[in-house]
C-alpha positions as CSV (number, residue, x, y, z in Angstrom):
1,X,-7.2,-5.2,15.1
2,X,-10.5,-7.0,14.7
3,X,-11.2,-10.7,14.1
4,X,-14.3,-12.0,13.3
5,X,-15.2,-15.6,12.7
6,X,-16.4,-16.0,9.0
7,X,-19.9,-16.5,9.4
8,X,-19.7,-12.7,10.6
9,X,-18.7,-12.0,6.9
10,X,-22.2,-13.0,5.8
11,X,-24.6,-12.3,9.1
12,X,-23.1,-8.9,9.5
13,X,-21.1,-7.3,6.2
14,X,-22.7,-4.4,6.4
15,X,-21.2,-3.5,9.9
16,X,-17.7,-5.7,8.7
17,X,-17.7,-3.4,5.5
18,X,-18.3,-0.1,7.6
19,X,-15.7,-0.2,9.8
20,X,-13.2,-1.1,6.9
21,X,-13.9,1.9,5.8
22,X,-14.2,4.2,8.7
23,X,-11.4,3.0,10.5
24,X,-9.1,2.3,7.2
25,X,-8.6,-1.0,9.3
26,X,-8.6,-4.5,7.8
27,X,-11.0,-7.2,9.8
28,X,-9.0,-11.3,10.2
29,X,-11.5,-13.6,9.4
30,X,-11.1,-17.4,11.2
31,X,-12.4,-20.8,9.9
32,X,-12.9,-23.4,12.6
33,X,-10.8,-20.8,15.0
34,X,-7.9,-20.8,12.1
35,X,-6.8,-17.8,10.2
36,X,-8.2,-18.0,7.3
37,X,-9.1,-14.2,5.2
38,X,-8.6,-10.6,5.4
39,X,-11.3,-8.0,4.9
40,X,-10.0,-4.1,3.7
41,X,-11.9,-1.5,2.0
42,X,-10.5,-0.8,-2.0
43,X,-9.5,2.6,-0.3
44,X,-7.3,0.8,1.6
45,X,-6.2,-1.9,-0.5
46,X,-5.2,0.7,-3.6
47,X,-3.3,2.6,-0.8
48,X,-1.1,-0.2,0.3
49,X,-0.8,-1.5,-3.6
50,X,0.5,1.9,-4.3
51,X,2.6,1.9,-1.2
52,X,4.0,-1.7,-2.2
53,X,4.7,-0.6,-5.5
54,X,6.1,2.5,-4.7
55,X,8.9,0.8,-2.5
56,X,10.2,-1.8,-4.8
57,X,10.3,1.2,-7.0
58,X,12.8,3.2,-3.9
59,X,14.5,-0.5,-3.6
60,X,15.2,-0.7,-6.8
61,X,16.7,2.4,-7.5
62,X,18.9,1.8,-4.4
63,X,20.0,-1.2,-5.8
64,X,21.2,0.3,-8.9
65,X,22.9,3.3,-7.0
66,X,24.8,0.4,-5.5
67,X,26.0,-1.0,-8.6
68,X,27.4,2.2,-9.9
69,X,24.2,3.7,-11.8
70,X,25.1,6.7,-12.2
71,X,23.1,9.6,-9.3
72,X,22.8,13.2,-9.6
73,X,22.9,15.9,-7.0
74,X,19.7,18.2,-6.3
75,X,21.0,21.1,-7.9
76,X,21.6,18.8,-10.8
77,X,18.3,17.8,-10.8
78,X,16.8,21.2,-10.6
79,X,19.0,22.2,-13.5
80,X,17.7,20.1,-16.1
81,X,14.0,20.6,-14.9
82,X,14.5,24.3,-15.5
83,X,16.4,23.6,-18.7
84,X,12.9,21.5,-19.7
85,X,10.6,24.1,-18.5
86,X,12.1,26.8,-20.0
87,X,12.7,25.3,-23.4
């Protein structure tokens, strides 16, 4: 993990920015020795946006297999992609 105080942010992006990317690591950022910002690349923030999304996705699904949605086996499953594929 890498912290940086936030005049780093503007003294030195272009090494900040670099190792976002190379390392797929976000960089903290402090204010008057405070937390204050996180730094990613867009690699990284699309990847953990999908990831995010992607798991209420799984959550939500679970939730509705607890309620009684009705859930279908893998051979099910297989079934009715053949049946789609194959006309």
């Amino acid at each position: 993990m890498m912290i940086k105080p936030s005049t780093s942010l503007r003294n030195d992006y272009n090494a900040i920015s670099d190792f976002c990317k190379e390392k797929k690591q976000p960089v903290f950022l402090t204010k008057n020795g405070e937390g204050d910002l996180v730094v990613m690349s867009m690699e990284a923030y699309s990847l953990r946006e999908e990831m995010l999304d992607l798991r209420e996705k799984l959550l939500n699904a679970e939730a509705m297999r607890l309620q009684g949605a009705k859930t279908y086996s893998l051979d099910e499953v297989n079934e009715k992609l053949e049946a789609l594929i194959n006309g």
